[in-house]
N, C-alpha and C positions, 0 to 999 in steps of 0.2 A: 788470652788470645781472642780477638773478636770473631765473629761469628762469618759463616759464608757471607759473600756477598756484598762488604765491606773492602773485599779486596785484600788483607796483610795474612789472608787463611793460605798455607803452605801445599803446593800438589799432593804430598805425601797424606795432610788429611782427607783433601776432596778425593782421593782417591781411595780410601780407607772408608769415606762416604759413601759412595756410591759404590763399591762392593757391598756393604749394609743395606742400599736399594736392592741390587739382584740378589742376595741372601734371603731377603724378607719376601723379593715375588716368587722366589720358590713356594709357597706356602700361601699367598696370597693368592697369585696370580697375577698381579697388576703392578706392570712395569712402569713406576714415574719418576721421570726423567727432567720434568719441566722444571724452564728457570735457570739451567744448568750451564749455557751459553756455549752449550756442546756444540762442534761444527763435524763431529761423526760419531760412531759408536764407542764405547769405553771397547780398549781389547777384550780387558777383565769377565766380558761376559759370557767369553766361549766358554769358562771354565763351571757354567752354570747350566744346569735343564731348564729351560725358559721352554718348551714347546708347550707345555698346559698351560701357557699364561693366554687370558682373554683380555687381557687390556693394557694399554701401552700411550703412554702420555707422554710425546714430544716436544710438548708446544715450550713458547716461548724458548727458543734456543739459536742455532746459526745454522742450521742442517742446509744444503744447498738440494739435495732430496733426500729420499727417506732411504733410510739405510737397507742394502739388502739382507743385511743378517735379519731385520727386524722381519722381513719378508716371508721369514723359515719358520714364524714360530703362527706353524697354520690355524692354530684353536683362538687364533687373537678373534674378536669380536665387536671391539672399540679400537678404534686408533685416531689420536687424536695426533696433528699435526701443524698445529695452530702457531701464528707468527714464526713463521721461521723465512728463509730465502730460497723456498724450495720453484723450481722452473720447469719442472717437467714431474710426472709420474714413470717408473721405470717398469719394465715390461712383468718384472718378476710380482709383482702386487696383484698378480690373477691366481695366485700359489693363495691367496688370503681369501678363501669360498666361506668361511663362515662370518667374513665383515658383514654388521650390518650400521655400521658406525663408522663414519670418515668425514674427519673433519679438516680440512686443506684452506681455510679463510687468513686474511692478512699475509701473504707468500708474494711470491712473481711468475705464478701461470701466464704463461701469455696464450696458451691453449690447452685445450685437455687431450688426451690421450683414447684412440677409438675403442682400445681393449678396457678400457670404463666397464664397456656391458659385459664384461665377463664375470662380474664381482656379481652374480646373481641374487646373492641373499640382502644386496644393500638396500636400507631402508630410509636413511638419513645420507645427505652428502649437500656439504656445507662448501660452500666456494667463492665466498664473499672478500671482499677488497682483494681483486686478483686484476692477473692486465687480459681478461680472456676478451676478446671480440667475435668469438662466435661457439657455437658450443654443438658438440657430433652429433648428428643425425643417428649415430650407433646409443647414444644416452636415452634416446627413446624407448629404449628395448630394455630398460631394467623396470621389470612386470612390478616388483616388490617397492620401489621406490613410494614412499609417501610424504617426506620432505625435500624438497630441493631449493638450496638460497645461493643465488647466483648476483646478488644482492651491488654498488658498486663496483663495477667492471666500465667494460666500454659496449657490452651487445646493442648489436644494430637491429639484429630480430633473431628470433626461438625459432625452435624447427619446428616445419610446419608437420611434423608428424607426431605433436605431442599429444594428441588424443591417444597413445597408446600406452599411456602413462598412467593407466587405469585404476592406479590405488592411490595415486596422487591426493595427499590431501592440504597442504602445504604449499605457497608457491611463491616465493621472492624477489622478483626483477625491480628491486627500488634501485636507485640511484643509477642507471642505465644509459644507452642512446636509442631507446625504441620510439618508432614512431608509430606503430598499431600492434596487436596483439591477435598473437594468429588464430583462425578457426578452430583448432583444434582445443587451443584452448576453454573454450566454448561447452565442449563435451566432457569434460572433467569433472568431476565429483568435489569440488574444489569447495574444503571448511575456512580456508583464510587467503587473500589474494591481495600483495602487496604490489604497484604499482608506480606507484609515487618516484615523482622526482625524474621524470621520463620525459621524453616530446608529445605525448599523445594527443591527439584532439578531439580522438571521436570512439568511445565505446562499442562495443559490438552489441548491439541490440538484443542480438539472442542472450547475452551475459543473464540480464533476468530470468533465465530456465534455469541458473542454476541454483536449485533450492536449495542444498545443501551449507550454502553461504553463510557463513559467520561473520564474518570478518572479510572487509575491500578499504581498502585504501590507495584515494585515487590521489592525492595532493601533489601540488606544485608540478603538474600537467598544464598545458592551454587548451584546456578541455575548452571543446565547443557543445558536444555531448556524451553526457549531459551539462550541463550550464552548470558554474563554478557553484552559483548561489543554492542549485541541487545538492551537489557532491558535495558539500561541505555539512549537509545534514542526515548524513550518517547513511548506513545500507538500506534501511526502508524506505526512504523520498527516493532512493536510486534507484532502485528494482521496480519501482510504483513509477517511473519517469519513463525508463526504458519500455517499459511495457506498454503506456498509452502510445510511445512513440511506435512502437509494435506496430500493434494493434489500434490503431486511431478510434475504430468504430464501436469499441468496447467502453469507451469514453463516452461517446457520444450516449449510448444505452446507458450509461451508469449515472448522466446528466439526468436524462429523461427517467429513471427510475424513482433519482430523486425528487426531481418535478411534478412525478406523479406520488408519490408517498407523501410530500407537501399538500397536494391539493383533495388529496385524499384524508388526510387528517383532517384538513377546513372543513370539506363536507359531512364528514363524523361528527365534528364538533356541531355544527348547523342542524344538523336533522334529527340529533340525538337530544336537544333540548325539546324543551316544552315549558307551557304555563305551569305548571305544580314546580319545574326544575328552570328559573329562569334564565333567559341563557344569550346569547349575541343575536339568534334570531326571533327570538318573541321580542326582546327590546326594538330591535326594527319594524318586526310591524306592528307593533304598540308604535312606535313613534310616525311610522307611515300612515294609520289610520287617526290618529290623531290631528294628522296635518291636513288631511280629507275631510275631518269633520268640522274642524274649524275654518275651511276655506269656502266648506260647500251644504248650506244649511238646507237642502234637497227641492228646496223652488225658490227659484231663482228668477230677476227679473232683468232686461235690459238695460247694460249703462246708460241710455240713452232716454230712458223714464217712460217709455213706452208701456202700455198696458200688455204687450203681450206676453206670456210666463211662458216656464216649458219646465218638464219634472228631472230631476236630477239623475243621470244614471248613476251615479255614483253612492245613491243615497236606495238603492234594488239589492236586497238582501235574500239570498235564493232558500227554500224551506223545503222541507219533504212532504211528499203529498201526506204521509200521515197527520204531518202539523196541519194540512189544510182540511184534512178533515174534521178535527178537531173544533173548528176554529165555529163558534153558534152560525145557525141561520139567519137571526136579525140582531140588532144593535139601538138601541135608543140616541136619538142624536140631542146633547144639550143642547136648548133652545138659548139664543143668544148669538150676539154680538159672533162671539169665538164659536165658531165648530170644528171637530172634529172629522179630518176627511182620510179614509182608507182605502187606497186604490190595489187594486192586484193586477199581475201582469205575468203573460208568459214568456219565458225566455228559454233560448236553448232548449225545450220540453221540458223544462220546471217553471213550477208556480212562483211568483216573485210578489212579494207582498211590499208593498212603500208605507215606508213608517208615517204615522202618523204625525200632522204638521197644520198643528194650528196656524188659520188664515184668517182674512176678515170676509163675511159674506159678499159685502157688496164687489169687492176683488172675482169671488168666481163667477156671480151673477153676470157681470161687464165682461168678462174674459168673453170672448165668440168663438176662438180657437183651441181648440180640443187639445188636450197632449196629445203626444205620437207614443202610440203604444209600438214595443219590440216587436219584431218578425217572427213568427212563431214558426219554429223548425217543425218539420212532420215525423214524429216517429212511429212506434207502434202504438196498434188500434188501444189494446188495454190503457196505453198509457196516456193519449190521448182523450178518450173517457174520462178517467180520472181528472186533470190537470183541466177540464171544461168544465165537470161540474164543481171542480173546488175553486173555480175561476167567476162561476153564475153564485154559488155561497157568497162568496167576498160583493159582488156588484151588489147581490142583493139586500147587504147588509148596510151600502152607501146610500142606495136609492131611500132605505127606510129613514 
């Protein structure tokens, strides 16, 4: 004889079976019934103590609601009700205070029932592919609730008192008719938030407070925000989008932090070289004085061939007065065609010594106009002193 479910199996066995189910949940505890294309309860199970039974497996069958006998057996703690034709919750399923398991997905709710919130200890409740269009304002009041999948329906909008859903961790509204997502939602401790497959356009900006997030899924929305090209790059470009959108001006600071962290490296980089370690800014002014020395050979004469000269400032290399102390009181000048001329000059209250630049005599002798020595700033008297007589050294070392 073939086996259930084939169809040629005689009532006298299915029924012979399924007294072997309530025989075995004496001892179990776990009534399963699925599969069994039951459209009510077997009689046969009055003749059994089913009350210590915690779990009771409906699904898949033809039940149009759930049985009241099942209703009596109050230590249930699972009740699964899955794919069946069930239309309504009946009043006696608040007799079941230690469910925390109920699953009513793929049925024909076309609403839920308000004494929902009597089922205090429920934890889980499952209500996906159902015909509901809105759902009690009394569902808000189950404290214990931390999944709910309301998933496939027709909801137009949640109740806007679902902040009070406080241990909610769980939340299901994909395939829906919502067109925004209420405040309250907002405040929730929320690990996974499915949304997808809704009217939505526009995120609630506060959504990034909530840290707890795992898991969001926003697809197949005409999200405007955030922008498709956002949400499609997972939780962290979404919560980092919604926030600048926040918060604009935390942006703008996190711009400018990096503009300055930028340009504070460069100057690390620049000022921390030197000659021994060479580095982007010794190669620049190697290459800048380099360009000065080849441009500007420190006396210089008119494009125009004129005899007049004038001394180079460019060619004023500033010393410390100890150097000029240093520096002899007279100097030998080679006799000749070539001499050697050494001019000192004060600048800014330092000694300024001009490199020496051989000329031809008859050039200085014809010269009638003097160079123009620098402005000498006035500082203190000591300093002053010094910077005169290491200034009368130097002349006097020209004149010899």
């Amino acid at each position: 004889m073939a086996g259930f479910g084939s169809g040629s199996q005689s009532p006298a066995s299915i029924s012979r079976t399924i007294e072997r189910i309530f025989d075995e949940a004496q001892h179990t505890g776990e009534i399963n019934l699925s599969g069994r294309k039951l459209k009510k309860l077997p009689s046969c199970s009055n003749s059994y103590d089913l009350l210590d039974a915690t779990a009771a497996d409906l699904s898949r069958n033809k039940f149009s609601e759930i049985p009241e006998k099942v209703c009596e057996f109050v230590s249930i703690e699972r009740l699964s009700c899955y794919h069946n034709v069930i239309k309504c919750l009946p009043r006696a399923i608040v007799q079941l205070q230690s469910l925390v398991y109920l699953n009513l997905s793929r049925n024909q709710l076309s609403s839920l029932s308000p004494w929902v919130n009597q089922l205090e200890e429920l934890r889980v409740l499952l209500l996906s592919n159902n015909r509901l269009s809105s759902l009690p304002d009394e569902l808000t009041e189950l404290k214990n609730l931390m999944e709910l999948d309301v998933s496939c329906n027709e909801l137009s909008a949640l109740p806007n008192q679902m902040c009070r859903l406080t241990n909610l961790k769980s939340l299901n509204v994909r395939k829906n008719l919502l067109l925004q997502l209420p405040f309250g939602v907002m405040q929730l401790k929320l690990r996974k938030l499915d949304i997808s497959s809704n009217r939505i356009a526009h995120i609630p900006l506060d959504l990034h407070k909530m840290t707890t997030m795992e898991e969001l899924c926003l697809d197949n929305n005409p999200l405007l925000t955030p922008p498709s090209n956002i949400s499609t790059r997972g939780l962290v470009h979404i919560m980092k989008y919604l926030s600048n959108e926040l918060h604009p001006g935390d942006k703008k600071i996190t711009q400018n932090e990096v503009r300055l962290r930028n340009r504070t490296k460069r100057s690390m980089s620049l000022s921390t070289t030197s000659p021994e370690n060479p580095g982007l800014w010794w190669n620049i002014v190697g290459r800048d004085k380099a360009k000065q020395s080849s441009a500007d050979s420190g006396y210089n004469t008119t494009s125009e061939g004129s005899d007049k000269s004038r001394w180079s400032s460019t060619e004023v290399s500033p010393i410390s007065p100890d150097e000029l102390n240093s520096l002899p009181s007279s100097r030998a000048v080679d006799p000749g065609n070539e001499a050697s001329l050494q001019k000192s000059a004060v600048t800014n209250g330092r000694a300024a010594v001009v490199k020496s630049i051989p000329v031809k005599t008859s050039v200085l002798t014809k010269s009638t106009q003097q160079p123009k020595m620098p402005a000498v700033e006035t500082k203190s008297a000591a300093q002053s002193n010094l910077t005169s007589h290491a200034a009368g050294d130097a002349i006097s070392m020209v004149c010899s």
